[in-house]
N, C-alpha and C positions, 0 to 999 in steps of 0.2 A: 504494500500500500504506500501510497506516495504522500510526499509530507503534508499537500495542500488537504488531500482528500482525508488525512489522517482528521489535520485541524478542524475541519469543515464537519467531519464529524463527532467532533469535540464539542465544536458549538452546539451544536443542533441536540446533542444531547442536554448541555447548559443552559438551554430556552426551553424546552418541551417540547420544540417542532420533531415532528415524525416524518422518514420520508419514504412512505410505504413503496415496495418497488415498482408495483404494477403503474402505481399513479406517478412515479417519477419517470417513468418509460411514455407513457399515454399521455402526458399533459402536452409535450410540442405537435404530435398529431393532430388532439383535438382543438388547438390553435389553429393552427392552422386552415382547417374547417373554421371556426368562428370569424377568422378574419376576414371569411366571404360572405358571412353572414349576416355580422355587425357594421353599421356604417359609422364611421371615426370622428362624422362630424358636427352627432346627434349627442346628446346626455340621455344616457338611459340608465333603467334599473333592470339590475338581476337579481333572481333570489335562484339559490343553487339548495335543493333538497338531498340530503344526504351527505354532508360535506367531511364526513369524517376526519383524518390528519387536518384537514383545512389547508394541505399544499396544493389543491387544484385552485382554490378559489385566490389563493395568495399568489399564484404565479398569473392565473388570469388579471388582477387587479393590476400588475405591473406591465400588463401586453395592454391594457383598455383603462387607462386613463379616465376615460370619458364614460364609463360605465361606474354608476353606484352597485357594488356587491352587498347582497347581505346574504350572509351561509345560516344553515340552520343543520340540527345531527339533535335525534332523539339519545344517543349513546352518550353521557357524561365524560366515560372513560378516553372519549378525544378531546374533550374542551379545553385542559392545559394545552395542547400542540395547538387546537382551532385559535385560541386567543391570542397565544404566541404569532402566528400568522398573521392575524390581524391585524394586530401591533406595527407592524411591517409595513403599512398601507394608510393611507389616509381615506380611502376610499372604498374601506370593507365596513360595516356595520356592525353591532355585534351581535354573537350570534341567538338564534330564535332556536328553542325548544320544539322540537312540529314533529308531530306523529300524524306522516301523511296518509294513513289508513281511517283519519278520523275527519268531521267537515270543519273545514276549517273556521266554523264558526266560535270551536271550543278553544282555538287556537291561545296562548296570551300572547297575543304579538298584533301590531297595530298597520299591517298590511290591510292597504285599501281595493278594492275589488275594480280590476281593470285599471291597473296601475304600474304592472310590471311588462316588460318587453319582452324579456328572458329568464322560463325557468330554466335550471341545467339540472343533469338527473343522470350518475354515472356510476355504471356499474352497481344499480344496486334491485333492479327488474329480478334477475335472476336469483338473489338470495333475500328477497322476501316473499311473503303471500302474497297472493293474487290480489288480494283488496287492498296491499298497499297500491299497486298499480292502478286500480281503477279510484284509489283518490286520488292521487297522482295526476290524471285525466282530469279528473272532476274540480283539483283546485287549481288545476289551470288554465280549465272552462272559466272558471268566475275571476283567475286575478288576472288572466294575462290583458293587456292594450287591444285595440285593435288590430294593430300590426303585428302585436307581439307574438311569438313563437317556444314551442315546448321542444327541448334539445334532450336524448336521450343517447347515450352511450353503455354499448355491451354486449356480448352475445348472443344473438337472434338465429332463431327457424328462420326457413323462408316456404309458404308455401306446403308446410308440412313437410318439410326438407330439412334435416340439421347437417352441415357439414362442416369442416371437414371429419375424419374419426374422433379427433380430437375433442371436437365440441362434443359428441357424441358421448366418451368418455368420461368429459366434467360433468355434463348435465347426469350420468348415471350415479356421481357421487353426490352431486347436489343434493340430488333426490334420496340416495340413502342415509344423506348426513340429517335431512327434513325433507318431508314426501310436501309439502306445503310452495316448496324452491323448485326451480329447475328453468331452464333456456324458454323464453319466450319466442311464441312465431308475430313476424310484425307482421301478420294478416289479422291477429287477435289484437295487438294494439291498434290497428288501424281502424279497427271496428271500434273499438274503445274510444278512441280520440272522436269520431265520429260522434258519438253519444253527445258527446257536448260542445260540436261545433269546430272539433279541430282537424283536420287533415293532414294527412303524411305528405309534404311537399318536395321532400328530395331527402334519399338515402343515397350515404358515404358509407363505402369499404373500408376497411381499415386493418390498421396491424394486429395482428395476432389472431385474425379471423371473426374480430368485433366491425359493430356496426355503428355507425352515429346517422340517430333517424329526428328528422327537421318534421313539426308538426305545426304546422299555421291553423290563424280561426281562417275559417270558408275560405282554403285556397288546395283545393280537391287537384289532384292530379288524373288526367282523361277523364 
């Protein structure tokens, strides 16, 4: 190990930041997506559900300026790294408690209904239940803008297809670690999104056999 990377992880142990691998691999990816997504020369809001370590949402706040972040993690056990992260930023909020399986009416958090531009949502489809996914839909039917858009990143069927072995392989342990988890098909999200108005406007391929799926209000594809 070399002396930077030694230090660098000195630090990061010294702050509480976490720098989990998968999402230190995935965050310049799913940049890169966002920067076709986001226009640079708007002020907007994002609220990102599931933010766990809080390093996605702390490296997005430093690519998008112009974007108000607020992260949110039902899991406690990340809040020292999430706050740590936030700290980092002038332009992350702090974080919201949200158990996105529930309406967000019970929320305590003072997000206003069609207010947000960007929810983000990664990686986290596949290791909960089904009904966090249909809130997930449902409170981004009521908070997103009109322009606004629901950003998911993970492992997806296609079609009643899962590939490659691999997928096939996690999703079999998913399901034996909790029969409740497992790989999502985006023909079921897309039904889903539908229910409250949002439509799958453009899916990205990606590294390691994930997907990042774009869901707009009423902007249907064919």
């Amino acid at each position: 190990m070399g002396v930077r990377k030694f230090l660098n992880r000195i630090k990061t142990m010294m702050t509480n930041k976490r720098v989990p691998a998968s999402a230190d691999r995935n965050k310049e990816p799913i940049h890169q997506v966002l920067k076709k997504l986001l226009p640079a020369d708007k002020q907007l809001k994002a609220l990102e559900i599931a933010s766990g370590s809080g390093l996605h949402i702390s490296y997005f706040a430093g690519c998008f300026p112009n974007v108000t972040w607020t992260p949110s993690e039902m899991d406690h056990e990340h809040w020292p790294s999430l706050n740590a992260y936030k700290n980092d930023h002038k332009n992350i909020m702090d974080p919201l408690e949200i158990d996105i399986g529930t309406d967000m009416t019970t929320w305590n958090s003072n997000l206003v209904p069609g207010t947000i531009d960007l929810m983000l949502n990664v990686n986290m489809v596949h290791i909960s239940p089904w009904s966090s996914t249909q809130g997930l839909f449902k409170s981004a039917g009521d908070l997103l803008s009109k322009e606004g858009m629901l950003v998911t990143y993970g492992p997806y069927a296609k079609n009643g297809i899962l590939q490659p072995e691999s997928n096939v392989n996690f999703n079999r342990c998913l399901q034996d670690e909790n029969r409740d988890w497992g790989i999502r098909d985006v023909a079921d999200l897309t039904e889903e999104g539908n229910e409250y108005g949002l439509c799958l406007s453009e899916e990205y391929d990606m590294p390691s056999n994930n997907k990042l799926l774009v869901f707009r209000r009423n902007n249907c594809l064919g």
